[in-house]
C-alpha positions in Angstrom: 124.4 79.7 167.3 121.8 81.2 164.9 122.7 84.6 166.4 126.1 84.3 165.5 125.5 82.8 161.7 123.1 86.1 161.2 126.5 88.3 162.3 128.5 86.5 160.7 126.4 86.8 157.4 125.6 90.1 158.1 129.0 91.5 158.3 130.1 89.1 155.3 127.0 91.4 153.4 128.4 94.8 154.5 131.9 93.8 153.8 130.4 92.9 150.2 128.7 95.9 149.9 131.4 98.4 150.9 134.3 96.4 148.2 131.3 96.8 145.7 131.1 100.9 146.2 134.5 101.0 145.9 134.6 99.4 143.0 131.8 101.6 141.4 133.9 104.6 142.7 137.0 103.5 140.6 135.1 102.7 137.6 133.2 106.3 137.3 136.0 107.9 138.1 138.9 105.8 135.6 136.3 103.9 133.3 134.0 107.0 132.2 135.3 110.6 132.6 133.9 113.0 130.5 134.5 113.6 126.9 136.7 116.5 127.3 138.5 114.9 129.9 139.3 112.1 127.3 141.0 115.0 125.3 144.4 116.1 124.7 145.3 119.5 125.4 146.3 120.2 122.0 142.8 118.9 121.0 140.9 120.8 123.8 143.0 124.0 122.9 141.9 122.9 118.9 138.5 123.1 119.8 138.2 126.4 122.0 139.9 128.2 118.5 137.5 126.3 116.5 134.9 127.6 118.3 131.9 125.7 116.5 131.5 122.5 114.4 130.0 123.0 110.6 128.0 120.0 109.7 126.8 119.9 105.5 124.1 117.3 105.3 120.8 116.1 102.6 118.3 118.7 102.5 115.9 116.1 101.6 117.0 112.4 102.9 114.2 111.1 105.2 114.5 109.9 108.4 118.2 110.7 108.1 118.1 114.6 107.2 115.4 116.5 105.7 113.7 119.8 106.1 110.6 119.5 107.1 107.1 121.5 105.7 108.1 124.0 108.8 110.9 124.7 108.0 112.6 122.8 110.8 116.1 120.4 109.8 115.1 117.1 111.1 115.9 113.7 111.2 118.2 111.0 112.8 121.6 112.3 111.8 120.6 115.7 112.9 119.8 114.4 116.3 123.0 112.9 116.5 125.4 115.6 115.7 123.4 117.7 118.7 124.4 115.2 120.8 127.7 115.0 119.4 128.4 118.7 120.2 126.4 118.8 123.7 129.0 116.0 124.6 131.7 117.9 122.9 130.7 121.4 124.2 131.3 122.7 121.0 128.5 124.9 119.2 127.4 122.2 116.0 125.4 124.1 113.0 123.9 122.1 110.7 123.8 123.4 106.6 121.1 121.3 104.9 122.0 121.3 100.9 121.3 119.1 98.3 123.6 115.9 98.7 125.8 116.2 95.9 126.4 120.2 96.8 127.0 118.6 100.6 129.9 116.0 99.1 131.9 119.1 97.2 131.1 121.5 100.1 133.5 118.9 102.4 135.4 118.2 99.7 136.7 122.4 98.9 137.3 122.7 102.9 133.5 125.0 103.2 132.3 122.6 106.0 134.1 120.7 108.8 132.2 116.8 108.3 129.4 114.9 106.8 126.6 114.7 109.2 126.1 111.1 107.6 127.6 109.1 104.4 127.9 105.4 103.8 131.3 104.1 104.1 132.4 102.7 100.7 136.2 101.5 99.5 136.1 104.5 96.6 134.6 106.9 99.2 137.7 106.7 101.6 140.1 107.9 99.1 139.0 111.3 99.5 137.4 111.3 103.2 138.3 109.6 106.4 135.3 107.8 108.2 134.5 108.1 112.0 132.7 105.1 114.1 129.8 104.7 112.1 126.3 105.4 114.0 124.9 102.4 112.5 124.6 99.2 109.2 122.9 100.3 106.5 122.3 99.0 103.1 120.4 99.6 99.6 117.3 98.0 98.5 115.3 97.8 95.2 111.9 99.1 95.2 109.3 98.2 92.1 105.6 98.4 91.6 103.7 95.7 93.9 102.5 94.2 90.5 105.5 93.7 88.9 107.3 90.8 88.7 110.3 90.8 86.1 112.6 92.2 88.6 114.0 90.6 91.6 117.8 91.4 91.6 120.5 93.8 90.5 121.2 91.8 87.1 117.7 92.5 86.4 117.7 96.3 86.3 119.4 95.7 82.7 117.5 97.6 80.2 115.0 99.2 82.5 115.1 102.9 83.6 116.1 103.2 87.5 115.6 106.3 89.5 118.3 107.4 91.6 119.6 110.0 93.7 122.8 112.0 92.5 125.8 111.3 93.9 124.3 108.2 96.3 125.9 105.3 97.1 123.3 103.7 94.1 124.8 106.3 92.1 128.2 105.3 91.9 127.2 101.3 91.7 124.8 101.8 89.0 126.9 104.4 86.7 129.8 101.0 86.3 126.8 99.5 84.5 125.9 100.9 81.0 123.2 98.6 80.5 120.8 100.0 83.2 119.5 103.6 82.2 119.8 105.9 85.0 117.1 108.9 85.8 119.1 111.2 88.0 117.0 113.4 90.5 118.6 115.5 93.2 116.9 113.2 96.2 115.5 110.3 97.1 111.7 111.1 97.6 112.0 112.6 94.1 113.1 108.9 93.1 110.4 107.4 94.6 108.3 109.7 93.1 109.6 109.0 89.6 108.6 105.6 90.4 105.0 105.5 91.8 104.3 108.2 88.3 105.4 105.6 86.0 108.6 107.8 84.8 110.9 104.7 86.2 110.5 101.0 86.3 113.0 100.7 89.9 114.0 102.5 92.2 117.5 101.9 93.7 118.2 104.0 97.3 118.7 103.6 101.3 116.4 101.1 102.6 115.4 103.1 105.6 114.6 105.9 103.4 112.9 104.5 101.2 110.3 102.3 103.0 110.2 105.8 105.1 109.4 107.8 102.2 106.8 105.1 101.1 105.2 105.2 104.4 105.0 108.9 104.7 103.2 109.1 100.7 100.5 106.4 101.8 102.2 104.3 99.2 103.1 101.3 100.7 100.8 99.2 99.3 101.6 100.4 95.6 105.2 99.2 95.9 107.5 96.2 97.3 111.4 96.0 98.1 112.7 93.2 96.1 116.0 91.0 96.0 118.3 90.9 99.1 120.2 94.0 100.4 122.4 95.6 98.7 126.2 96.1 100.1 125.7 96.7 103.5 128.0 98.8 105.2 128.8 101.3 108.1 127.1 104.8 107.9 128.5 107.4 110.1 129.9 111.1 109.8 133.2 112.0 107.8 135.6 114.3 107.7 138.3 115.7 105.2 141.3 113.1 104.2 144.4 113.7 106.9 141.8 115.5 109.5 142.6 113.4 111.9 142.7 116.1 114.9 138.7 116.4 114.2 138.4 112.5 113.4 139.8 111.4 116.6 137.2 114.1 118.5 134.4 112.8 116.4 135.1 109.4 117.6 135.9 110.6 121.3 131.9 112.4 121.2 129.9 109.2 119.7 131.9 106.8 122.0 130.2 108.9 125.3 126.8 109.7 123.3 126.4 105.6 122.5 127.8 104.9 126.7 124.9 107.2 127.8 122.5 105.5 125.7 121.6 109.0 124.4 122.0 107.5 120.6 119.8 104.1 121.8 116.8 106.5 122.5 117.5 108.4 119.3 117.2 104.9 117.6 114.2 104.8 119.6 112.7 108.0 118.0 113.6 107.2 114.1 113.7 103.2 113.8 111.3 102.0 116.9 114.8 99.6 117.5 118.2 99.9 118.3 119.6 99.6 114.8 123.4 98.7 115.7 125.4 98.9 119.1 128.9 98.3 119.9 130.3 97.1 123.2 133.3 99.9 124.8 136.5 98.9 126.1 137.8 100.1 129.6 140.9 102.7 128.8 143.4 100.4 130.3 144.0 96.9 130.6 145.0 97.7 134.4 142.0 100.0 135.4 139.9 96.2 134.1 141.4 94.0 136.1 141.5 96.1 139.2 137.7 96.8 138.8 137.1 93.0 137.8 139.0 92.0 141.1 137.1 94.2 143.2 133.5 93.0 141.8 134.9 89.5 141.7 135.8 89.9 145.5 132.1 91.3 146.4 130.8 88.9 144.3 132.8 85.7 146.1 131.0 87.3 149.6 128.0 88.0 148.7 127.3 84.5 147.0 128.8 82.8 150.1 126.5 84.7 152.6 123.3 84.8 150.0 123.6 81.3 147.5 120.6 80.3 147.8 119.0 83.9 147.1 121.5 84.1 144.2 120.8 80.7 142.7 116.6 81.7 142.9 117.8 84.9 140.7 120.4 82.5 138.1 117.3 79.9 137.8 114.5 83.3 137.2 117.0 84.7 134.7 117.4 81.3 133.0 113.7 81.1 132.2 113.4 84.4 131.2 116.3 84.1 128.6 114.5 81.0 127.4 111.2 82.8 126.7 113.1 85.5 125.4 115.0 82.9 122.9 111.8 81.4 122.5 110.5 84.7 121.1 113.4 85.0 118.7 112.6 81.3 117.2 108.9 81.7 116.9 110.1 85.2 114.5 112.2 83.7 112.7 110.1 81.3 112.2 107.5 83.0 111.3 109.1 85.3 108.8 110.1 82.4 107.0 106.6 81.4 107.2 106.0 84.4 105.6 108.1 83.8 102.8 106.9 79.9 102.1 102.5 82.4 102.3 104.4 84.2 99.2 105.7 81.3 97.4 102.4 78.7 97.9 100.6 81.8 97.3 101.9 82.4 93.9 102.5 78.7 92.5 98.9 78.2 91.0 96.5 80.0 89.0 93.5 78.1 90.3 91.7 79.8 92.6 90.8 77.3 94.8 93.9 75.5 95.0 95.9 78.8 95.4 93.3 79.1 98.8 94.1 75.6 100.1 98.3 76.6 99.7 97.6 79.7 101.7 95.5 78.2 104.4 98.5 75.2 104.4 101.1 77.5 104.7 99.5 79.9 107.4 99.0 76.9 109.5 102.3 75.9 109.9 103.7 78.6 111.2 100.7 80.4 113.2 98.8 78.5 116.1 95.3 77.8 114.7 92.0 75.9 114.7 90.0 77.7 112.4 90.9 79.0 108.7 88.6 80.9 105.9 88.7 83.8 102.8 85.2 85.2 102.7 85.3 86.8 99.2 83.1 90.1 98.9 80.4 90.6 96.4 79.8 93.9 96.2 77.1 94.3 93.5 75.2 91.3 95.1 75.8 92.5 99.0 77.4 89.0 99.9 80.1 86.9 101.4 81.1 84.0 99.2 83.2 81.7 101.9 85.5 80.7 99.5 87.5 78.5 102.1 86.8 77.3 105.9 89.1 74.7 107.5 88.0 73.6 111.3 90.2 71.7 112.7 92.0 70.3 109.4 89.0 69.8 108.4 87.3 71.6 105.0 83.8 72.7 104.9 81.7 73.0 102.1 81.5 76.7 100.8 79.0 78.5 101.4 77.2 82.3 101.0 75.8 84.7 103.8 74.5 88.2 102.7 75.9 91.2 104.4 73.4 92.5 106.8 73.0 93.4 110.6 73.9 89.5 111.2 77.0 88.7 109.1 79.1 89.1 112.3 82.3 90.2 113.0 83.6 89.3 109.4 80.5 91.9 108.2 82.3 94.2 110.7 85.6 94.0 108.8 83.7 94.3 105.3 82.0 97.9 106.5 85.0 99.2 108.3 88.0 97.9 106.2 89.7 97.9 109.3 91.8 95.1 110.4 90.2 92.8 114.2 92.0 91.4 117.0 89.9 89.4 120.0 92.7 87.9 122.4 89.9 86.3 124.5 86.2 86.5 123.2 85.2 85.3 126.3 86.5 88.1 128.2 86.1 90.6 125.4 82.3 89.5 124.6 80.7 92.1 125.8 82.8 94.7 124.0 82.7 93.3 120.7 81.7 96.0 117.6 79.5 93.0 116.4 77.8 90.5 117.0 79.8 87.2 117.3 78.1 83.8 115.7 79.0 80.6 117.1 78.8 77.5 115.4 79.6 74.3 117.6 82.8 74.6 120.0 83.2 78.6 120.3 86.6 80.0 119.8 88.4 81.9 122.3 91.0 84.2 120.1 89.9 85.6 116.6 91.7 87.7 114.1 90.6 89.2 111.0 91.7 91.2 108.4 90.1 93.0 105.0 91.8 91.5 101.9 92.8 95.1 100.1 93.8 95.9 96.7 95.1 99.5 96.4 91.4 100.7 97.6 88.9 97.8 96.3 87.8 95.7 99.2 88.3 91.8 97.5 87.5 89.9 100.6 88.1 88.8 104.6 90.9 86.6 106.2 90.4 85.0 109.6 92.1 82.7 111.9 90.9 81.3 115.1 91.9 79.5 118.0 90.4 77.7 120.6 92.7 78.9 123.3 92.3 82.8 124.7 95.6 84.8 124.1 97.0 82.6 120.7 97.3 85.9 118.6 99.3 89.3 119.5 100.1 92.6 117.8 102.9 90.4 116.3 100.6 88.3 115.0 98.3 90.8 113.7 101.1 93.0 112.1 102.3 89.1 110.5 98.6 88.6 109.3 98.0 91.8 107.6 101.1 91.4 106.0 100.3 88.3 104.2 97.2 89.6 103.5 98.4 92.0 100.9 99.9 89.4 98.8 96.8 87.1 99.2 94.3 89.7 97.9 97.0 90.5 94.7 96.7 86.2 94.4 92.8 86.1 94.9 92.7 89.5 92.4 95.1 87.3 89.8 93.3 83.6 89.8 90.2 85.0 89.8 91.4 86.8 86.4 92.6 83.8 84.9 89.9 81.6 85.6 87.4 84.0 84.1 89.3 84.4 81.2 89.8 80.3 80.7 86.0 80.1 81.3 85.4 82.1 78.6 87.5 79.8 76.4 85.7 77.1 77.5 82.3 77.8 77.2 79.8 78.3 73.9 79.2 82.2 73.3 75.1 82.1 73.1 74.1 79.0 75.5 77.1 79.5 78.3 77.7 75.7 78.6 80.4 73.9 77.3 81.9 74.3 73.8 82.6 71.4 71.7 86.4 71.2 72.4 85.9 71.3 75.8 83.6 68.5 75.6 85.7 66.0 73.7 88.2 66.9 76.1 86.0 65.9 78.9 85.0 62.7 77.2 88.4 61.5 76.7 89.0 62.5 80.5 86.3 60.2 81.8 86.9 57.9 79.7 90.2 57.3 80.6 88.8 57.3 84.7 86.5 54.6 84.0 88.9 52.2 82.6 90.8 52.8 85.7 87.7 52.6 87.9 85.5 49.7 86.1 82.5 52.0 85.9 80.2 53.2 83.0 80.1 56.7 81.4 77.1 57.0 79.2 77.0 60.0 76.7 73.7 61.6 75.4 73.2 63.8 72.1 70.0 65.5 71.8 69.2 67.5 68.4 65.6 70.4 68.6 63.1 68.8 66.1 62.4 70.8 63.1 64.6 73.6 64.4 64.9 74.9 61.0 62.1 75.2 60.2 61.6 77.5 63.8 64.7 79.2 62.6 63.2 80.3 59.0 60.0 81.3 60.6 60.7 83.3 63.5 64.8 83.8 62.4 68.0 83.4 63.9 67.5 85.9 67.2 65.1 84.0 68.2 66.5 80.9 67.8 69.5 81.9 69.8 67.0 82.6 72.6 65.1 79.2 72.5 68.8 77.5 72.3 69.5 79.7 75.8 66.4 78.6 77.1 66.8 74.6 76.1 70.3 75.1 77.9 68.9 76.1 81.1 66.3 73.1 80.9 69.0 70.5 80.4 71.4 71.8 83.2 68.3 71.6 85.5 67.9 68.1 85.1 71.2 66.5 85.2 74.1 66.0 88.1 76.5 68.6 89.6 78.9 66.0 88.0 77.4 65.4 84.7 78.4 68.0 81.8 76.2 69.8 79.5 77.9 71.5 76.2 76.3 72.8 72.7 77.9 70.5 70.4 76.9 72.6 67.1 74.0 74.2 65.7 70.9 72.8 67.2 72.5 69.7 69.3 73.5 69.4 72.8 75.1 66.9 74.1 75.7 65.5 77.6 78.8 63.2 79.5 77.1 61.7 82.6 80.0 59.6 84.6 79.2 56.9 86.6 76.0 56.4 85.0 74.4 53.3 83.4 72.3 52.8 80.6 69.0 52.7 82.3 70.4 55.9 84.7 70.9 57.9 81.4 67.7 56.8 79.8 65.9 58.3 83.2 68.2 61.6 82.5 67.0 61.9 78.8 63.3 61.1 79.4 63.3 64.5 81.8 64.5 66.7 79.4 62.3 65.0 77.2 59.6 66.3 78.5 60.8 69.2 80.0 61.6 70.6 76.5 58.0 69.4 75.3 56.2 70.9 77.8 58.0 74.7 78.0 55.9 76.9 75.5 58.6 79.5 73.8 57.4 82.1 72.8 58.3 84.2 70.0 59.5 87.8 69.7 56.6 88.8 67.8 53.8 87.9 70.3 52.3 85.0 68.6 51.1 82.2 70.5 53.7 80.5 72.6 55.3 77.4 70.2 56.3 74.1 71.3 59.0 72.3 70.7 60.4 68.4 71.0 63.9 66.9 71.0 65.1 63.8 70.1 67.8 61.8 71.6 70.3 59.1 71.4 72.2 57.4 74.4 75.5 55.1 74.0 77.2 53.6 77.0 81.0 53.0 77.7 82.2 50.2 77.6 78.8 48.8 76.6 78.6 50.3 73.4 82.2 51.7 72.2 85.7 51.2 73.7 86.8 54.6 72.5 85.7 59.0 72.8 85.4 58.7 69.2 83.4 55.3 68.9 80.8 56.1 71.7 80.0 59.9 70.1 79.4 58.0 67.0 77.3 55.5 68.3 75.0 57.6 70.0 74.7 60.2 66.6 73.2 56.9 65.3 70.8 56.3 68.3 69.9 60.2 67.9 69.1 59.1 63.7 67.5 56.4 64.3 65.3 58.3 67.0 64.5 61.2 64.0 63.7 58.3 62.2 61.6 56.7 64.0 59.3 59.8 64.3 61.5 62.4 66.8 60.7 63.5 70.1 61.7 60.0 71.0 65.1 58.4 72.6 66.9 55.5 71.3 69.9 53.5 73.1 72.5 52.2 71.1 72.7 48.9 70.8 75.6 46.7 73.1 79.0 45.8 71.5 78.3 42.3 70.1 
């Protein structure tokens, strides 16, 4: 019985088999004959007079058509329309010219096509387009640090570089408020740009990010806005050619069937750019081919289901990895996008870090988040920001020696680190990897670069080997462009608020700042029910040090007093130079007794430091007096409670100074 199942199945296969081989025989002989074969004779006999194919294309139009430092014509059209002929068997010679020569060299007759030209409704009234080989658009390209252009309607009143007689050409020239610099190619519009000459740059997005690449200028620029008019780009011939047209078509049908044009997408883009399914010639040579392989097909399943339904569920699960892939890039593009919006919506520096760190998290599997910021005068890593686990560590500062690790690594080489498994990879590492509590398993770094100034080091870990790819590394460095500009920016701004904030000689807080404080806490401890006590402290007989030893020196004994009260008091509390000779100081969450303690040390700090003076006498000594006040204890207002503790400060230089008087409680 099993015998017979096995012949039975057996000649079910080979009856399968031999419909199948039939079927391929019909399909290469009626489904894909040869390009000449697909000719008329009129065409055929067109071409043998013909005898070659002239082709006018950009002498400089990168990766399209250029002419390279060799001499050599390369590029991706040029590729194609050597194919093209191979497939024709027609000699094709390529002229290389510049581009608006190429356009009036088709139109007076002096060339047969267009290697390449973007299809546009204004362009087909004086050429005919063939299939195109592909969808390309325009882009805007700006400086990286500029930020008042995003779209077309912002171009108005700027000057924009671009290429005579390209597609940006014709858009722009409809718009008298933009003011064009016309160059004779695209590279010499991007180089108008990255000189200064030109605020945009409006061209082919392929060539331009191309050209960027290939002048080591990539991070000097960014492609703004979203693309502009996409459309089909392909060769073209004379209007009413349509002997030619038809053979042009005829060629890049068989050149894209071969796959010859996927590899030369292969070469130029890294990815297929564009590809079209073919039709079968005739609706009849289909269906006989699709009733043949439907035939095999109905045998084969019934002799092999089970083998067949191993195969459906393997392909199943490979489409949904592969659709799995698509998801996690799209998702992680727009990730990319939310890095560049978080990462530009404050100006604190800190808070700018926890948005990065937020947004980088939600899109990229990790445990472990930090920005080590470089110091390169001091030789140390400021870690700016470390998340574990959601969890935010205190910063902290590690100098750059033989044991800063991997991150020191990054920092010497300014080159970017990927570990898929550090358990596996351990013994290969360039440095030395320091673990602190649960190791890791995948780490990624990259340097933090602006233009050619090393700013810092980004990492993310994971606890799982394999979490990070070249995907993710390409991702990472990406964003890590745009964070270093951030980090560059906040840092800026928070240096120059500092400055506004603080008192020019002593470097604590300036009056302003400090009434601004006050009222702050103030306005905390009524919502809290806790004290804020408020000290003012005046130098004894400062004057008189001033008149003696003069003002130089006194600016030098009020730097030195500074540094003595910030010694003594709270990360919390806040020392500022309210004028002259008197300092003052907002302690929250402080009592009466708690800011008596704080005055009596720099009570007798300041009495026991000798200052000495700039002309080498002996050291002098100096006391301060002091007056406390307590809120709500002794005002209810900013303005009350300063008060009250100018008059604890009198009544202490009253009392004969060096001394420190509390106001006395509201009645």
């Amino acid at each position: 019985m099993m015998q017979k199942v096995r012949e039975r199945a057996g000649l079910i296969l080979l009856v399968g088999f031999g419909i199948a081989l039939v079927a391929l025989e019909v399909y290469l002989l009626l489904i894909q004959p040869r390009p000449r074969d697909s000719l008329s004779p009129e065409e055929r006999q067109w071409l043998r007079n013909k005898g070659e194919l002239v082709f006018a294309g950009d002498n400089n139009y990168p990766p399209f058509e250029y002419v390279a430092e060799n001499g050599e014509y390369r590029g991706f059209n040029v590729d194609m329309v050597r194919a093209l002929g191979l497939e024709l068997g027609v000699d094709a010679r390529l002229v290389p010219m510049p581009w608006a020569e190429a356009l009036e060299a088709l139109r007076q007759g002096r060339v047969d096509a267009l290697q390449g030209i973007k299809y546009t409704s204004e362009r087909e009234k004086t050429y005919a387009f063939a299939q195109p080989y592909l969808t390309t658009s325009q882009a805007i390209f700006v400086k990286s640090d500029r930020y008042d252009i995003t779209d077309l309607p912002d171009l108005a009143g700027h000057v924009v570089a671009v290429q005579r007689g390209d597609f940006a050409h014709d858009l722009l020239k409809t718009r008298p408020e933009v003011h064009l610099l016309l160059v004779e190619n695209q590279s010499a519009a991007a180089d108008q740009l990255l000189a200064g000459e030109a605020d945009a740059f409006v061209g082919n997005r392929f060539a331009g990010l191309y050209l960027f690449q290939r002048k080591r200028a990539m991070n000097q620029v960014k492609m703004v806005g979203e693309p502009i008019a996409p459309a089909g780009y392909g060769p073209a011939v004379r209007k009413g050619d349509q002997v030619l047209l038809r053979i042009l078509n005829i060629g890049l049908e068989s050149v894209e069937r071969k796959g010859i044009k996927q590899n030369i997408d292969h070469k130029w883009f890294g990815q297929v750019i564009q590809s079209r399914s073919t039709l079968p010639s005739t609706f009849l040579t289909l269906a006989l081919v699709l009733l043949a392989i439907t035939l095999a097909s109905a045998l084969i399943i019934y002799a092999w289901n089970r083998m067949l339904m191993d195969q459906v569920r393997q392909r199943t699960q490979e489409l949904s990895i592969s659709n799995q892939a698509l998801r996690q890039r799209a998702e992680e593009m727009a990730g990319l996008y939310q890095v560049g919006i978080a990462a530009t919506s404050s100006l604190n520096f800190h808070e700018a870090l926890t948005s990065i760190y937020e947004q980088i998290s939600q899109f990229m599997g990790i445990s472990t988040f930090y920005i080590a910021i470089y110091d390169e005068l001091e030789q140390k890593l400021h870690f700016e920001i470390f998340v574990d686990r959601g969890e935010h560590r205190d910063r902290f500062t590690i100098s750059l020696d033989e044991n800063s690790g991997l991150t020191g690594w990054i920092v010497r080489s300014r080159e970017p680190l990927l570990i898929r498994d550090l358990e596996l990879e351990k013994d290969r590492l360039p440095a030395s990897f320091v673990t602190v509590g649960q190791p890791v398993r995948s780490w990624l770094g990259v340097p933090l670069m602006l233009k050619e100034k090393l700013v810092g080091v980004m990492s993310i870990q994971s606890y799982k080997p394999d979490a990070f790819d070249e995907d993710s590394l390409r991702i990472f460095s990406t964003v890590a462009s745009q964070v270093a500009m951030v980090i560059e920016n906040t840092r800026l701004h928070e240096r120059i608020r500092d400055q506004a904030i603080r008192d020019g000689v002593t470097q604590v807080y300036n009056h302003d700042y400090l009434h601004e404080q006050l009222v702050r806490e103030l306005e905390r401890s009524k919502r809290y029910h806790h004290p804020v006590s408020f000290i003012m402290l005046d130098l004894d007989q400062f004057k008189e040090f001033n008149d003696h030893y003069g003002h130089l020196a006194g600016d030098e004994v009020l730097k030195m007093v500074a540094k003595l009260i910030s010694a003594r008091v709270r990360s919390v509390d806040i020392v500022g130079r309210y004028g002259g000779d008197e300092f003052a100081i907002i302690l929250p969450q402080a009592s009466v007794s708690d800011a008596q303690a704080v005055a009596e040390r720099v009570r007798d700090a300041v009495e026991n430091t000798p200052f000495a003076s700039p002309q080498g006498d002996l050291p002098t000594t100096l006391t301060v007096s002091q007056g406390v006040a307590t809120f709500p204890d002794s005002a209810q207002s900013p303005v009350a409670l300063i008060d009250q503790a100018d008059r604890a400060l009198y009544a202490a230089k009253i009392a004969g100074r060096n001394q420190i008087h509390v106001a006395s409680p509201i009645s």
